[in-house]
C-alpha positions as CSV (number, residue, x, y, z in Angstrom):
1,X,-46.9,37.7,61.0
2,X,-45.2,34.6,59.9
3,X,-41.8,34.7,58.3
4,X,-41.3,34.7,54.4
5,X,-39.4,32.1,52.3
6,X,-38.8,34.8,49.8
7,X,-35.4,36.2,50.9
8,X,-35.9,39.8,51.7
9,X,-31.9,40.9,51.8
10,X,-31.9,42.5,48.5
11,X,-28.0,43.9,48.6
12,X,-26.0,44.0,46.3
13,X,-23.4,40.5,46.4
14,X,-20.7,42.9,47.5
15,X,-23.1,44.0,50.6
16,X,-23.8,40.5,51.7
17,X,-22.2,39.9,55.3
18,X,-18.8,38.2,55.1
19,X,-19.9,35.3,56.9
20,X,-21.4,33.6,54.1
21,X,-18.6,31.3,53.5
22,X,-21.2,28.9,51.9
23,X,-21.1,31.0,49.1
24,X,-18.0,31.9,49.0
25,X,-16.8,28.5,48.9
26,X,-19.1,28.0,46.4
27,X,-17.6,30.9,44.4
28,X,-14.1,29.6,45.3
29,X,-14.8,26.4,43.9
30,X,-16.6,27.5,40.7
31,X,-13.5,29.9,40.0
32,X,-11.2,26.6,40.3
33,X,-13.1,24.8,38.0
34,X,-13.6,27.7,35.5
35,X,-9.5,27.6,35.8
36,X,-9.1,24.8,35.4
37,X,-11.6,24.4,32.5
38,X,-9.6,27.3,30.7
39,X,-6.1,25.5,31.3
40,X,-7.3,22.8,29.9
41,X,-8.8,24.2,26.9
42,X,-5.9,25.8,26.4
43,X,-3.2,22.3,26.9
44,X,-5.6,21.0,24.4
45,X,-6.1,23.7,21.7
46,X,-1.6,23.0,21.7
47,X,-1.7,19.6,21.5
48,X,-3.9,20.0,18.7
49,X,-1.5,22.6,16.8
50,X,1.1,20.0,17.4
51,X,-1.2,17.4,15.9
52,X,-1.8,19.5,12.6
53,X,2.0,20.4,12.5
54,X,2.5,16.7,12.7
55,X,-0.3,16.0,10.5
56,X,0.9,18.4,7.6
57,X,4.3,17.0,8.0
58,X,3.4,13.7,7.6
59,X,1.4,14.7,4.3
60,X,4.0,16.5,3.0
61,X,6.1,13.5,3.2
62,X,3.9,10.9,1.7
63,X,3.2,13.4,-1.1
64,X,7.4,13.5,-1.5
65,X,7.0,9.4,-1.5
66,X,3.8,9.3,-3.7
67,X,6.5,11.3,-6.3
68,X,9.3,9.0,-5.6
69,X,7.7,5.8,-5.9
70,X,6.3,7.1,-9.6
71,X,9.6,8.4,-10.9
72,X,11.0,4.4,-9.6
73,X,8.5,2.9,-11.5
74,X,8.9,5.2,-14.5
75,X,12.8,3.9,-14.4
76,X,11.7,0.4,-13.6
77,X,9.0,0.9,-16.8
78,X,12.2,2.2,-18.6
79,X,14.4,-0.2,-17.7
80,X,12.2,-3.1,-18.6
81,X,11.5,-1.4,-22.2
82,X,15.3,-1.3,-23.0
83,X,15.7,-4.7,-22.0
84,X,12.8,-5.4,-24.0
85,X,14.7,-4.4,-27.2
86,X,18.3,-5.8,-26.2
87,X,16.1,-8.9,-26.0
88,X,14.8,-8.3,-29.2
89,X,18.1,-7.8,-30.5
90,X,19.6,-10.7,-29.2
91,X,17.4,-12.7,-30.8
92,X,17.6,-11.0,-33.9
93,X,21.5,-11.7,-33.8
94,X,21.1,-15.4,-32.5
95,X,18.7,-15.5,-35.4
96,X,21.1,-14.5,-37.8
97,X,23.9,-16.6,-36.7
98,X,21.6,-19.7,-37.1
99,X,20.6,-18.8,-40.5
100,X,24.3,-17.8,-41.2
101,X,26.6,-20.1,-43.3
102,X,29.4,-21.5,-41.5
């Protein structure tokens, strides 16, 4: 009878002859990049915590300068206004003293 190409050792991986360091390499290998897979998953699921840390920080801040810059231009608003009616006042007063006998 000829010989099979269907493998006929039908063990159990744990039954398999030692000397199959093929496979075990293999194994090795696969177990070094599932490591190394799972470190990196890991490096980057921190640097992304980091990132919304940062992120939220940087929000909170430009929501505190968003606030800061409207009360400034509420005082510049403000500002302008009064100096509006000291203006108007002036004039009223240089008005007067035009109009005003000597």
């Amino acid at each position: 009878m000829g010989e099979s190409a269907i493998p006929t050792d039908h063990r159990a991986p744990e039954f398999v002859d030692a000397g199959d360091t093929e496979q075990e390499l293999d194994f090795e290998r696969l177990e070094r990049v599932v490591q190394a897979l799972a470190e990196r998953y890991a490096s980057l699921r921190d640097e992304n915590a980091k990132l919304a840390r940062d992120l939220a920080q940087r929000d909170q801040r430009i929501a505190e300068l968003d606030g800061e810059a409207r009360r400034q231009n509420q005082r510049r608003r403000d500002a302008a206004q009064r100096i509006d009616v000291l203006v108007g006042q002036i004039d009223q007063l240089a008005g007067r003293l035009v109009t005003s006998p000597e």
